[in-house]
C-alpha positions, 0 to 999 in steps of 0.5 A: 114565830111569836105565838109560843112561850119558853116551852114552845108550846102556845100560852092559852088564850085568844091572841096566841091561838089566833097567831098560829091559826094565821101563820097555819093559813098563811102556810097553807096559802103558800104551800098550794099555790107554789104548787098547785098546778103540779097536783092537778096535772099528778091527778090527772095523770092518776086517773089517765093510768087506772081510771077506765074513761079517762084517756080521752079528752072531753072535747074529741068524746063530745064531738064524736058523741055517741060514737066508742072510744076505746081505750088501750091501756098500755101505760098501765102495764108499764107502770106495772112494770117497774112497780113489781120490779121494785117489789122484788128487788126491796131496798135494804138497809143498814145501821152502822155505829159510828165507833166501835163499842156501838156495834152490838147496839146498832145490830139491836137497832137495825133488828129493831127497825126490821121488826118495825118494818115487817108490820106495815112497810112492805104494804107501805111501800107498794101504796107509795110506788103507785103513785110513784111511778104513775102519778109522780109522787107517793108518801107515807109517815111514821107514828107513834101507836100507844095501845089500850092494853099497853099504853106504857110501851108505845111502838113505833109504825109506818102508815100510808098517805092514802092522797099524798095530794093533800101532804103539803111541804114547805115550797122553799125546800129544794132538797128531794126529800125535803129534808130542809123543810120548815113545816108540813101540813097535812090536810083531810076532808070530814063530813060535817058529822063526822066533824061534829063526832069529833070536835063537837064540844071545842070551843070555836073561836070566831075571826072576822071574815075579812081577816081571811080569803080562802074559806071556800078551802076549808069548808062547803055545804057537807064537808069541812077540811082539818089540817095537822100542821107540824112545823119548828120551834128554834131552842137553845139546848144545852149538853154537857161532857162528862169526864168519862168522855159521855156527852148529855142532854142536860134536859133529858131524863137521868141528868139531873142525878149526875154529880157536878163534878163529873161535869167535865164541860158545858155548851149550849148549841142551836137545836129545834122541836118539832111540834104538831097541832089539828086546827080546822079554818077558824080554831085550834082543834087539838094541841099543839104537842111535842113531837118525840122526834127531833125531825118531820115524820114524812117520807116523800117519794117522787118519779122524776124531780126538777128545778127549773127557773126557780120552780119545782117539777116533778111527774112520772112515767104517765105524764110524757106518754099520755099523746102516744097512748091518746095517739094510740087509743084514737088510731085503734079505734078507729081501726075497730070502728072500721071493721063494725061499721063496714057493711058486709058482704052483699048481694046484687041482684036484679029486679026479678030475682029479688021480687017475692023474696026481698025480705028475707033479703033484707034480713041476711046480715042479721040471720043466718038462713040455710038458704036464699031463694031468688028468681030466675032472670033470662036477663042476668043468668044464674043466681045472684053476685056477691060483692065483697066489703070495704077494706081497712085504710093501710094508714090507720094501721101504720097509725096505731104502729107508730103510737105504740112504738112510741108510747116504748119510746117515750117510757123507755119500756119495749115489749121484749123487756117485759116478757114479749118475744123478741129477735134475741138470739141468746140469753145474754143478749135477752138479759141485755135487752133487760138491762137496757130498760131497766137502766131508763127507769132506774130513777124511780128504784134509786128514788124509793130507795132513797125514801126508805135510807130516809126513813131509817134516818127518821127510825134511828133518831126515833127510837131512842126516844120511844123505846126508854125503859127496860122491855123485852123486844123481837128483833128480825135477822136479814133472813127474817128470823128474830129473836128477843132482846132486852134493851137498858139491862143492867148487868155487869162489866166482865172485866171491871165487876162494875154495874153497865146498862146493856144495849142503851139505845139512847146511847152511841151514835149511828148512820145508815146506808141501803141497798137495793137487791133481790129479796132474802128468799130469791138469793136463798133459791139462787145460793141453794142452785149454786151450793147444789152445782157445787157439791155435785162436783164436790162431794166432800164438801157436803159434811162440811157445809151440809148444814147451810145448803139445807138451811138455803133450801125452800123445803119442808123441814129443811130447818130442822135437818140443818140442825142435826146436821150441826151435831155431826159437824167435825170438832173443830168447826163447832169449837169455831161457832161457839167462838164467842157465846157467852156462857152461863156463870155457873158454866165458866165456874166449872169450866175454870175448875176443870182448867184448875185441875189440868195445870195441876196435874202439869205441874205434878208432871213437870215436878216428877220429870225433875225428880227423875232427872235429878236421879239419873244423875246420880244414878248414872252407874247403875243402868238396870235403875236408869232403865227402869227410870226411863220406863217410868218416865215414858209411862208417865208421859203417855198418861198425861197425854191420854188425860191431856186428849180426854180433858180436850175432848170433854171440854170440846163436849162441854162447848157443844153441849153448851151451844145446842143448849143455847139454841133450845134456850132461845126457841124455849124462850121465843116459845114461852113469850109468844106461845105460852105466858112469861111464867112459862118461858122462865121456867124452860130458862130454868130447865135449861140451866139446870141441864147445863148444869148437870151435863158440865158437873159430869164432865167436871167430876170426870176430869177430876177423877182422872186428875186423882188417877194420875195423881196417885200415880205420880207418887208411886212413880216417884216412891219407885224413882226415889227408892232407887236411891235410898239416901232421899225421902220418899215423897208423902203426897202433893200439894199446891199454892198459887203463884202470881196466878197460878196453880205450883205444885210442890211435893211433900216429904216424908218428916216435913212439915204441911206448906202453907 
């Protein structure tokens, strides 16, 4: 197409507007009639399956005129069948990064389109499978919502197609999801005053009637037909590569502030835009403007999906059963016409029982007298005899056996798989059964699940492209619960001190894959039976995994008691949960400290253990002084160990504390955005921080108190071991001094001088 200029979008004026309206219709033109006839018979099959009155053909209810046509709608419910079985099994998907500094990025993200999901997807899903199943095809399309009270932090959200008849693809794709594609148009119908409300100051242009043959589809007497038109623009883009082996858009924001030296190479690759624009039969309503994305925003989802000759087929459950439930319907009716129209029991009479009495007679179908009187006949003696009525021909039932056993066949979909009694004779076989039917419609879940692992494609190219600036954003667990993130944080790198942006949605690159399942809450009520199956058999399993078995249980604070079991967890499984928290800076400070203090106090062991060593040697001769030696020696150790165990134990208390602490963080923080202000939640964050801080330097003076303990009585120990031996200095105190990182510590003597 030549009707943009360099920027893709179209110059202003008469000639570039007339060039994309006529490539608009000419699409349009093709789209319906490359597919036309596949849309009437979806909308047929539609109504056939949910409409009351349209599972007869018009010519059988005109030839029986004012006879019933009863309708047994059984494709309905075999629809419904797979639909709900869709619902309860959801498809669920996940985001994966392609290298592994990704990963925490890509748990953001997947959390993120989770939380985008929960909104309106279910809901969207539901809609689409409808027709889906029924009718062949269902749709729905992503957006951009940009709200008035926030209009600088635009969300991304999925909304329905409500006739996904009127979305119209390029009739070239071949792909099922239409991931080829050139251009989609989606068409909508406006009252003229509605139109009007709309568009009534733009200016129309006008096109000679000739130019064009298909105004009766745009426009009658009360409505007009608008149409968004999304549809490619080819471009050259370039990249660049960076030393640090980052690869950017050179158009993108940010990349004019890097240096051209750290511009280790450059390429110009084959890229595309997507654009939009609202345009009515003969004018340009709105636009066109840049989609954000670099892919179409529509998700497809179809039933069954053929190319056959060239052509594209696609329909669902309804079309190939509609002769078995008519079969069906007409056989029944029949059935029922029969039995209202046959007449009732009757009375034959002669001529004198019945004179005087032969209205009431006539009446006796239709009132229910107490009692009939007659006349006696020397004739015919006794009262009237009662004839019986006509029978029902055996063939109309067999009739209307057949149609519905072929209405199963045809589905493939028998009344034992969706609940009816069967000839099953164990649970095994029932599941089976279940089995057998689900696998003859596993094509319409596979499809839906399909049309979601689109759709996070779509999210994932997206999001990096709405959300851009530093915001606080709820992200959702599988279990649904969520927590907030901040995206394009600045921090620092732990190992370098240099400045690094955290969680950078624009960077790294992600795939996905989904799955199809149970639902989060079913596999939480089968994990809770299997958990208590488990514990019933082993019992001592439950102080130990207590705290996950009330989490999987669907009970009234069954949360809250898995929390407090958490604090009566051994040691050794809480120091494995906190395994990888990140810890508060002021926390790590005292942490350091106290560890400071430990190797100090090793050092003084190792230091005295020497000095006692070096004594016995010279002491050899003298037992009384080694004994007393070694009875030093022995008090000594069994000191280091009781500080070395309460050092363990505090710091173990410490980590605990830390990672309740955390947690009360986080639902601070949850609390105060959602329930109170921004101002609130950070002064819990402070709150919290300040406990923290308050609980470690408890700790800390502590273990500092015991260091100087066993310090003092390390220099007593070794003034005993060196009064044993009057020709050495007695030792005035310890001091320490760092060695390649570490903390020495050296005794000072008595006369010496202080070490530097």
């Amino acid at each position: 197409m030549d009707n943009n200029d360099s920027t893709g979008s179209p110059t202003k004026g008469t000639t570039a507007q007339r060039k994309l309206l006529g490539a608009l219709r000419e699409r349009f033109k093709k789209a319906l009639d490359g597919d036309e006839e596949q849309r009437r018979d979806a909308m047929e099959d539609m109504k056939f399956a949910v409409v009351p009155g349209y599972q007869w053909d018009e010519n059988q209810k005109k030839e029986r005129g004012r006879r019933p046509c009863y309708e047994f709608n059984k494709i309905r419910v075999t629809g419904k069948r797979i639909i709900n079985n869709m619902r309860d099994n959801r498809p669920a998907g996940k985001v994966r990064g392609t290298e592994d500094n990704d990963k925490d990025t890509a748990e953001v993200i997947e959390g993120l389109i989770r939380n985008i999901w929960s909104k309106n997807g279910d809901a969207v899903m539901d809609y689409a499978a409808e027709y889906q199943v029924l009718a062949g095809m269902g749709a729905w399309r992503l957006d951009i919502d940009e709200l008035d009270s926030d209009p600088f932090n635009p969300d991304i959200t999925a909304k329905e197609i409500y006739n996904p008849f009127c979305l119209f693809s390029d009739p070239s794709s071949r792909d099922i999801l239409k991931r080829d594609a050139d251009y989609w148009i989606l068409t909508e119908k406006l009252s003229n005053d509605e139109f009007k409300r709309r568009y009534g100051d733009r200016d129309v242009i006008d096109f000679e009637s000739h130019e064009f043959d298909d105004e009766e589809d745009w426009q009658d007497d009360e409505e007009t037909r608008i149409a968004e038109y999304w549809y490619k623009e080819p471009y050259d883009k370039t990249m660049w590569q960076l030393h640090d082996d980052r690869v950017v858009d050179a158009e993108s924001e940010g990349a004019a502030i890097i240096p051209a030296e750290d511009i280790a190479d450059t390429k110009v690759v084959k890229s595309q835009k997507i654009w939009m624009c609202i345009a009515s039969g003969d004018s340009i309503l709105e636009g066109p403007t840049e989609w954000a994305g670099s892919m179409f925003p529509f998700v497809p989802v179809f039933g069954e999906y053929y190319i056959v000759d060239g052509k594209t087929y696609w329909n669902g459950i309804t079309r190939f059963a509609k002769d078995a439930q008519r079969s069906y319907n007409v056989s029944r009716t029949a059935v029922t016409e029969t039995i209202a129209m046959a007449p009732q029991a009757k009375y034959w009479s002669t001529a004198a029982q019945a004179e005087g009495h032969d209205k009431a007679w006539k009446l006796a179908h239709q009132k229910n007298y107490p009692f009939l009187l007659y006349n006696p006949d020397p004739q015919s003696p006794g009262p009237p005899t009662r004839m019986g009525s006509a029978d029902i021909p055996m063939a109309l039932i067999q009739e209307s056996q057949l149609a519905s056993e072929e209405i199963n066949m045809v589905t493939g979909i028998y009344q034992g798989d969706i609940g009816a009694p069967n000839q099953a004779t164990s649970g095994k076989q029932e599941i089976a059964r279940q089995q057998a039917g689900a696998i003859a419609t596993f094509n319409y879940s596979d499809n839906m699940a399909k049309a979601i692992e689109r759709t996070w494609e779509l999210l994932i190219d997206l999001i990096p492209k709405v959300y851009t600036t530093k915001r606080s954003l709820r992200v959702l667990g599988q279990d649904g619960a969520e927590k907030y993130v901040t995206i394009y944080d600045v921090g620092a790198d732990p190992e370098t001190g240099q400045p690094v942006t955290v969680h950078d949605l624009s960077a790294g690159k992600y795939d996905t894959v989904v799955t199809v399942g149970p639902n989060f809450t079913t596999r939480r009520q089968e994990a809770a039976e299997t958990y208590q199956g488990l514990l019933q058999g082993n019992p001592d399993l439950f102080p130990i995994i207590g705290d996950l078995v009330f989490k999987s249980m669907d009970l009234p604070y069954a949360e809250d008691i898995a929390e407090r079991m958490q604090t009566m967890l051994p040691p050794e499984i809480q120091q494995q949960m906190t395994e990888g928290q990140e810890m508060p800076a002021e926390v790590r400070a005292m942490m350091g400290q106290a560890q400071q203090a430990m190797q100090m106090v090793e050092q003084q062991a190792q230091q005295i253990q020497a000095a006692a060593a070096e004594v016995q040697q010279e002491a050899t001769q003298n037992e009384q002084a080694k004994a007393e030696i070694e009875k030093l020696i022995a008090q000594l150790e069994a000191k280091q160990a009781q500080f070395e165990a309460k050092i363990a134990k505090d710091l173990a208390g410490v980590a605990e504390k830390d990672a309740r602490l955390t947690v009360q963080k986080v639902n601070m923080e949850a609390s105060g955005i959602v329930e109170s202000s921004k101002q609130e939640a950070g002064q819990n964050a402070a709150q919290f921080q300040q406990a923290l801080a308050q609980d470690t330097a408890q700790v800390l003076a502590e273990i500092q108190g015991i260091a100087a303990k066993l310090s003092e009585h390390t220099l007593e120990a070794v003034d005993q071991i060196r009064a044993e031996k009057n020709d050495k200095p007695k030792i005035s105190r310890v001091e320490s001094k760092r060695e390649n990182g570490k903390l020495v510590a050296i005794p000072v003597y008595e006369d010496e001088p202080t070490i530097n």
